[in-house]
Steps between C-alpha positions, in 0.01 A plus 500: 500500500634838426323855569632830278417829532320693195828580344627128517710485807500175681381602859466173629586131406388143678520164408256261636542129563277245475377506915420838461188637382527846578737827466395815712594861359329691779842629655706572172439878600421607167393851355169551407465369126450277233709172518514195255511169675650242290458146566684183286434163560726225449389410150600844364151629539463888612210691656494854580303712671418903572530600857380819607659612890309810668 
C-alpha cells in the first residue's frame, strides 16, 4: 500500500502480510488534502483510490 500527496509524493508506504487484515492511517499527521491511496496485490493487480482529509 502506498499513499501520495496530490503532486505525487509518496507520504506513506506499508506492506501487509498475510495475518494482517488491516493498516491504520489515523496518526500519519497529514495536512488537510487530497491523497491517492494505492494498493497492489500480489498478482500485479492495482487499485487506487481518492482520499479527501479535512
Amino acid at each position: 500500500m502506498q499513499l501520495f500527496d496530490i503532486l505525487g509524493k509518496n507520504v506513506f508506504t506499508a506492506t501487509q502480510d498475510a495475518n494482517t487484515s488491516t493498516i491504520t492511517l489515523e496518526n500519519l499527521n497529514l495536512n488537510s488534502g487530497v491523497y491517492l491511496l494505492k494498493l497492489s496485490t500480489e498478482s500485479g493487480q492495482s487499485y487506487v483510490k481518492k482520499i479527501v482529509k479535512n
